[in-house]
C-alpha positions as CSV (number, residue, x, y, z in Angstrom):
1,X,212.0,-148.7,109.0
2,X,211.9,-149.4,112.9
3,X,211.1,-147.1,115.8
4,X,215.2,-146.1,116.5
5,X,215.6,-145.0,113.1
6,X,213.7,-141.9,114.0
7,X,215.3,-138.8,115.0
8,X,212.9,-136.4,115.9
9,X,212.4,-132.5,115.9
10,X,209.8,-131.5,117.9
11,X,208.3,-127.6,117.6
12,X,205.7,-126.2,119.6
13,X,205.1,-123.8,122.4
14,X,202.2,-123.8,124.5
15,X,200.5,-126.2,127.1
16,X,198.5,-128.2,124.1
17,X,202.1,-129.1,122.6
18,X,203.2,-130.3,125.2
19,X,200.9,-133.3,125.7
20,X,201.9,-134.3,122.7
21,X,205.7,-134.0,123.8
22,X,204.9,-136.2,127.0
23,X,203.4,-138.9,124.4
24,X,206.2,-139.1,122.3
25,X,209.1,-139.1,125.5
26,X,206.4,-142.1,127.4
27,X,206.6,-143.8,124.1
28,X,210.2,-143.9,124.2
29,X,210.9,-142.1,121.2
30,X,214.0,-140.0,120.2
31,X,213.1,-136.5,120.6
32,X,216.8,-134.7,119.5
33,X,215.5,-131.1,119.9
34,X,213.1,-129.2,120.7
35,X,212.2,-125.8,118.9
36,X,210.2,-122.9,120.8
37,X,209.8,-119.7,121.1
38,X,211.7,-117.2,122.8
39,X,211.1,-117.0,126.9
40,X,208.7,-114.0,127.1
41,X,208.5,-110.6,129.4
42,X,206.0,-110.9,132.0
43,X,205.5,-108.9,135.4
44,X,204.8,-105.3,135.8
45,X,208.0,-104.2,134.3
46,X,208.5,-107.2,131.7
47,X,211.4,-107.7,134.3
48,X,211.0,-111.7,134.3
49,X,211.1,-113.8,131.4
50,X,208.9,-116.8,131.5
51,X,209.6,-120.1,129.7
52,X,207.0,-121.6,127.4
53,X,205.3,-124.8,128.7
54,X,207.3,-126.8,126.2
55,X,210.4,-126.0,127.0
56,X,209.9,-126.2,130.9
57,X,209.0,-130.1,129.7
58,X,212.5,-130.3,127.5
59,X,214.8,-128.8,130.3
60,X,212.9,-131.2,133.2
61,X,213.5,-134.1,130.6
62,X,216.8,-132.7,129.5
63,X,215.7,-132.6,125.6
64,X,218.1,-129.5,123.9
65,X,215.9,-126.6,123.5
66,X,216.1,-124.0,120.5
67,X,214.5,-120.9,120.9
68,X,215.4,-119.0,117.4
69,X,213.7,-115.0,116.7
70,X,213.7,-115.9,113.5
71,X,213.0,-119.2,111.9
72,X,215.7,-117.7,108.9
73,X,218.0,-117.1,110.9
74,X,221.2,-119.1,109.2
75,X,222.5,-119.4,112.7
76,X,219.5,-121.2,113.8
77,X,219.2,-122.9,110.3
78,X,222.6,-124.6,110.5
79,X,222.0,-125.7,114.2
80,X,218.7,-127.5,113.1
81,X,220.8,-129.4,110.5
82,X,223.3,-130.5,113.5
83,X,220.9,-132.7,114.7
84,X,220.3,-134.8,111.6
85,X,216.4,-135.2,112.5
86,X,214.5,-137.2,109.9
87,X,211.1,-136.5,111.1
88,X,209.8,-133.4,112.4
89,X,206.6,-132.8,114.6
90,X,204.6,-129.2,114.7
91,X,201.8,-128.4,117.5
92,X,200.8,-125.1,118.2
93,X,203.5,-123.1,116.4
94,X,204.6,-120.5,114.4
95,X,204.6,-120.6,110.7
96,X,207.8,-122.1,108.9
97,X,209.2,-121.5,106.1
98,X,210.2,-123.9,103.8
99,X,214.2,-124.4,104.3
100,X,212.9,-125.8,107.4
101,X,209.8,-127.9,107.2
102,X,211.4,-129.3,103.8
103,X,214.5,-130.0,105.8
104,X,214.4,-134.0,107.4
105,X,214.0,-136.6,105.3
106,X,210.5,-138.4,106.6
107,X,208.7,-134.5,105.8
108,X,207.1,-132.4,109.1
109,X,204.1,-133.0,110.1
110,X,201.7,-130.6,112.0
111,X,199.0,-131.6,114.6
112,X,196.1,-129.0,114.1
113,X,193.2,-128.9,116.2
114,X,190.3,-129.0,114.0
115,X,189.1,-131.4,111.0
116,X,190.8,-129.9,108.0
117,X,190.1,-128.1,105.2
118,X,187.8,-126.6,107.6
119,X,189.2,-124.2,110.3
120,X,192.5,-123.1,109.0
121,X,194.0,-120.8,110.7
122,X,195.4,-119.8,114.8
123,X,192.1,-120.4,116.5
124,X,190.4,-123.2,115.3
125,X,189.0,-124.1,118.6
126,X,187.3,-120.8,119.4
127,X,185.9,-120.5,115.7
128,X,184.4,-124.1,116.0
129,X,182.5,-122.8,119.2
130,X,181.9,-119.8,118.0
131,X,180.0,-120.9,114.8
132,X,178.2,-123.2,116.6
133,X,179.7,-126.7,115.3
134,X,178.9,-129.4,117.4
135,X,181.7,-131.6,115.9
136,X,185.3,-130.9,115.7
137,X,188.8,-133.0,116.0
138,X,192.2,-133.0,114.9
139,X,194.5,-134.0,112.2
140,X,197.7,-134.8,111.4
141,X,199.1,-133.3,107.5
142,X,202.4,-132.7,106.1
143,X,203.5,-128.5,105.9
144,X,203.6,-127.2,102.8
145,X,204.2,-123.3,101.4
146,X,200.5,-122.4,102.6
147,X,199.2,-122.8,106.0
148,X,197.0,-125.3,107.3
149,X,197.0,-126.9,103.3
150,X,199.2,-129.8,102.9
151,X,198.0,-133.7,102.2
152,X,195.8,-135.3,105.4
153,X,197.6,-138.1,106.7
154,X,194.9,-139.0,109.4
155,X,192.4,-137.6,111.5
156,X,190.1,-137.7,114.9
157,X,186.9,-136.4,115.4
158,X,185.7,-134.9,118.9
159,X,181.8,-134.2,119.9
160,X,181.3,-130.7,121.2
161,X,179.1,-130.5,123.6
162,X,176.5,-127.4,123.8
163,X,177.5,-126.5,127.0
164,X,181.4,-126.8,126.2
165,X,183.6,-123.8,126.0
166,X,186.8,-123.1,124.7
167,X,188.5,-124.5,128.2
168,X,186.2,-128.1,127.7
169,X,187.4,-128.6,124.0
170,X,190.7,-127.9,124.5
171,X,191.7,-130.0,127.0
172,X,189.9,-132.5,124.6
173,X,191.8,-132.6,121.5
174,X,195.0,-131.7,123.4
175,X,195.0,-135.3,124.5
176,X,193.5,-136.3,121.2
177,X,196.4,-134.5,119.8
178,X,198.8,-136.4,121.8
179,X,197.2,-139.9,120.6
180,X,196.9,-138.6,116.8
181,X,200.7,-138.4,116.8
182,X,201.5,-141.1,118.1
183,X,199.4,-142.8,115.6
184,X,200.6,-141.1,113.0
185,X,204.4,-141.6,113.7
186,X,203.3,-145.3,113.7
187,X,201.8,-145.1,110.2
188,X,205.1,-143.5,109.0
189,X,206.9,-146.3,110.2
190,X,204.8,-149.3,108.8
191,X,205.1,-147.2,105.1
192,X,209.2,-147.0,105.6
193,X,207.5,-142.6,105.4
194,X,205.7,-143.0,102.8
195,X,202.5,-142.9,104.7
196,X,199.1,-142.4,102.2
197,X,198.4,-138.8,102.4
198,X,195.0,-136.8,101.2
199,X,194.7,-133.8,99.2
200,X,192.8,-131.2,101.2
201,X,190.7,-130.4,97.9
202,X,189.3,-134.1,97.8
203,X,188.0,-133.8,101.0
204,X,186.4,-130.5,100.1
205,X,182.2,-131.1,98.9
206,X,180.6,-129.6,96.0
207,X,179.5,-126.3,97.4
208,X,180.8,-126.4,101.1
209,X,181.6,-123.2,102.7
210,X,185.0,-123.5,104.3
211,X,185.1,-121.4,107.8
212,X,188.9,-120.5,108.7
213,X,190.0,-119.5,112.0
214,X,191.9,-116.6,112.0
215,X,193.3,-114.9,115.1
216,X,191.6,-113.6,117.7
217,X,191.8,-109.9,118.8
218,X,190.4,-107.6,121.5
219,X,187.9,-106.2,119.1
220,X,187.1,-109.4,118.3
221,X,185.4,-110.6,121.4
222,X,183.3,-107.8,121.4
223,X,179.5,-108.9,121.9
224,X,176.8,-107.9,118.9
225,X,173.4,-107.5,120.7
226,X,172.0,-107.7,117.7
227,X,172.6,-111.5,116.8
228,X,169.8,-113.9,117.8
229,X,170.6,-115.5,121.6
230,X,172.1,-118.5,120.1
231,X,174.5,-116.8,118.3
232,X,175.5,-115.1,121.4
233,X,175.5,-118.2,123.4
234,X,178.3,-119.6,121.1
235,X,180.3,-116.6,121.4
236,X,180.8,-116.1,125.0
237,X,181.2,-120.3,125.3
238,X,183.4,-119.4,122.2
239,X,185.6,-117.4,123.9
240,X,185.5,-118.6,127.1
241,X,187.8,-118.5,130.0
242,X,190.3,-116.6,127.5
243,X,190.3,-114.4,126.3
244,X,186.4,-113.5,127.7
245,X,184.0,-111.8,125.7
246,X,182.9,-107.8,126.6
247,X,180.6,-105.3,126.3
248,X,180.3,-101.8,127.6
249,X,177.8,-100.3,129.8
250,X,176.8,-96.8,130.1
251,X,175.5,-95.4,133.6
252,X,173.0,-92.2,133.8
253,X,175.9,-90.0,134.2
254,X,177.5,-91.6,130.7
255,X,180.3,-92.8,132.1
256,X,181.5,-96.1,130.5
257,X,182.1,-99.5,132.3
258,X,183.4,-103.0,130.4
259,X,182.1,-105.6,131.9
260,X,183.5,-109.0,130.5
261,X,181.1,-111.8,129.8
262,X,182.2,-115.4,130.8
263,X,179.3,-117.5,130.7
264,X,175.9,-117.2,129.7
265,X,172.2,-119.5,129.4
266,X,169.4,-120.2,127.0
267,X,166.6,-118.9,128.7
268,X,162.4,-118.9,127.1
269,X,162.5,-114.9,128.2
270,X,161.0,-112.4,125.8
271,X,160.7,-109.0,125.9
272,X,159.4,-106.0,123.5
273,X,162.9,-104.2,125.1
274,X,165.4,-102.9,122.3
275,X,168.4,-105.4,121.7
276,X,171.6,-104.9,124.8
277,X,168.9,-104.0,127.4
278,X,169.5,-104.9,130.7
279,X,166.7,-106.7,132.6
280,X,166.6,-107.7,136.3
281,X,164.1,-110.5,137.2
282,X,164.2,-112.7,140.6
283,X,167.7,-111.9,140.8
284,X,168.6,-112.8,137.6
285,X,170.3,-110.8,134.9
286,X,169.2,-110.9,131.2
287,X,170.0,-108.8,128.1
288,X,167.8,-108.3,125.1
289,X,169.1,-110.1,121.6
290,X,168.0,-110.3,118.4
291,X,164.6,-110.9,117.7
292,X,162.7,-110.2,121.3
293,X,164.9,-113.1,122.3
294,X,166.9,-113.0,125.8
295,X,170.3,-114.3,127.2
296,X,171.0,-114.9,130.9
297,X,174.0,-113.7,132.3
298,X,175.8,-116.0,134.6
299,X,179.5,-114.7,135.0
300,X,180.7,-111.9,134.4
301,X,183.3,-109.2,135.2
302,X,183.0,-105.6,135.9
303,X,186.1,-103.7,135.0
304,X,188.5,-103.3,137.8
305,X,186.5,-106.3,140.1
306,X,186.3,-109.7,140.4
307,X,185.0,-112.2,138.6
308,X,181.6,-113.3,139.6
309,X,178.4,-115.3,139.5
310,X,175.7,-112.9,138.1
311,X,173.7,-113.3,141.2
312,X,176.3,-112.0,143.7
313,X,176.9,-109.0,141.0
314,X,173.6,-107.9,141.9
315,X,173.0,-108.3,145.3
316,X,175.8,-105.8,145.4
317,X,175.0,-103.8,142.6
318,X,171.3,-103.6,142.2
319,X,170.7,-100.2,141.5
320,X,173.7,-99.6,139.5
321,X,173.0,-102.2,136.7
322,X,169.6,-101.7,136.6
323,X,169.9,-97.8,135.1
324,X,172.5,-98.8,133.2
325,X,172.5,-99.2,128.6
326,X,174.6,-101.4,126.6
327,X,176.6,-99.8,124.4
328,X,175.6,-100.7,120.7
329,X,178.2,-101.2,118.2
């Protein structure tokens, strides 16, 4: 097989597909079509629809864009066969079922932004964080019926910093991602598709816990002042810029305040104070954790303000924070 022999399928949707999709166009290779979803409603009225960041990259680069409701849809089905792709390529999509990823003749492969088995699932990245890993990567595997499961063709590992959030590792393996692909096309090429591919179970240790990475909700991000600081640490970082983590303050009149949480320090700070209390010290904010154990506060946002350093939130609001309580879970 030979580089033009490809006809590629591209599927994916936000901004960390798209480096991939820039690889494979600077490479020169024949993207067909590209598969995303539907524009979505935005604005106070859901009056504008707003193109995904892979398809503003097809139209500027004229690739044909599909945008089905339903991956089922016979419609859509038969206009995925018009293209007569033999190779497809997945990043940061929806789930397919098998009419389609079974459809070319080279398989579909998936770019996944963590180091399978571990961290299946829609979040990977803010899972890694969140438990604390301080490796991650991505790999390349073909889809099969269950997500996140099929063989390991290759994969990349990326360092995680401490002080990395979400923002930091993302824009790390989305250009890992984009190399990984390329790669990995390459691979498929040399074997005429028949590239060596792992089983997920052999890479799987005698006793090792797998973490998955479901999706991440509203009630999700909510902080537990009750986990050591550490723990805490690698959730805000873990969720950090978006989708923020939160907690709610109570004032002395019990009204209720969220205030979101978008960076926080290790600090030696101990106090005897029960865990979510709020203490002020040379203009610095701390809450109580797990343990006597304390977390600075560095940014953070009170509902309907701005997002702030810590320090400017209290030379503003001193004497409101101060008599305020954490609400516990």
């Amino acid at each position: 097989m030979v580089k033009d022999d490809l006809r590629i399928i591209f599927m994916g949707t936000p901004e960390f597909a798209v480096a991939t999709l820039q690889a494979l166009v600077k490479n020169n290779y024949n993207v067909v079509a590209v598969v995303t979803q539907p524009d979505k409603p935005v604005g106070r009225h859901n009056s504008i629809l707003q193109p995904p960041a892979v398809k503003q990259y097809a139209v500027e680069h004229n690739i044909p864009v599909l945008q089905p409701e339903k991956m089922k849809d016979e419609a859509f089905i038969e206009q995925l066969r018009s293209y007569n792709a033999n190779l497809q390529v997945v990043v940061a999509f929806r789930m397919l079922p098998e009419v389609v990823w079974d459809m070319p003749q080279y398989g579909t492969f998936n770019v996944h932004a963590a180091l399978l088995p571990q961290y299946r699932g829609a979040a990977p990245i803010n899972w890694a964080i969140i438990n604390g890993e301080t490796q991650t990567g991505v790999t390349t595997f073909f889809l099969d019926h269950d997500i996140d499961t099929g063989k390991i063709i290759m994969q990349k590992p990326f360092d995680i910093a401490d002080d990395y959030n979400v923002e930091d590792v993302y824009n790390g393996l989305m250009h890992l991602g984009a190399d990984i692909c390329i790669e990995t096309i390459e691979k498929i090429i040399e074997t005429n598709g028949q590239p060596d591919a792992i089983p997920q179970e052999k890479l799987i240790a005698k006793n090792e816990t797998l973490h998955n990475a479901p999706k991440i909700f509203k009630e999700t991000c909510r902080i537990d002042w009750k986990q050591p600081a550490k723990n805490i640490y690698d959730f805000v970082r873990g969720l950090s810029p978006i989708p923020g983590t939160w907690t709610t303050l109570v004032d002395p009149q019990g009204k209720e305040t969220v205030m979101k949480i978008y960076e926080t320090a290790k600090t030696e700070l101990k106090t005897e104070q029960p865990e979510g209390t709020i203490i002020v010290d040379k203009k610095r904010l701390y809450i109580s954790a797990a343990n006597g154990e304390t977390i600075e506060i560095k940014e953070l946002q009170i509902s309907g303000k701005k997002r702030m350093r810590a320090q400017d939130f209290i030379n503003g609001q001193l004497n409101w924070i101060v008599n305020c309580n954490v609400l516990q879970l």
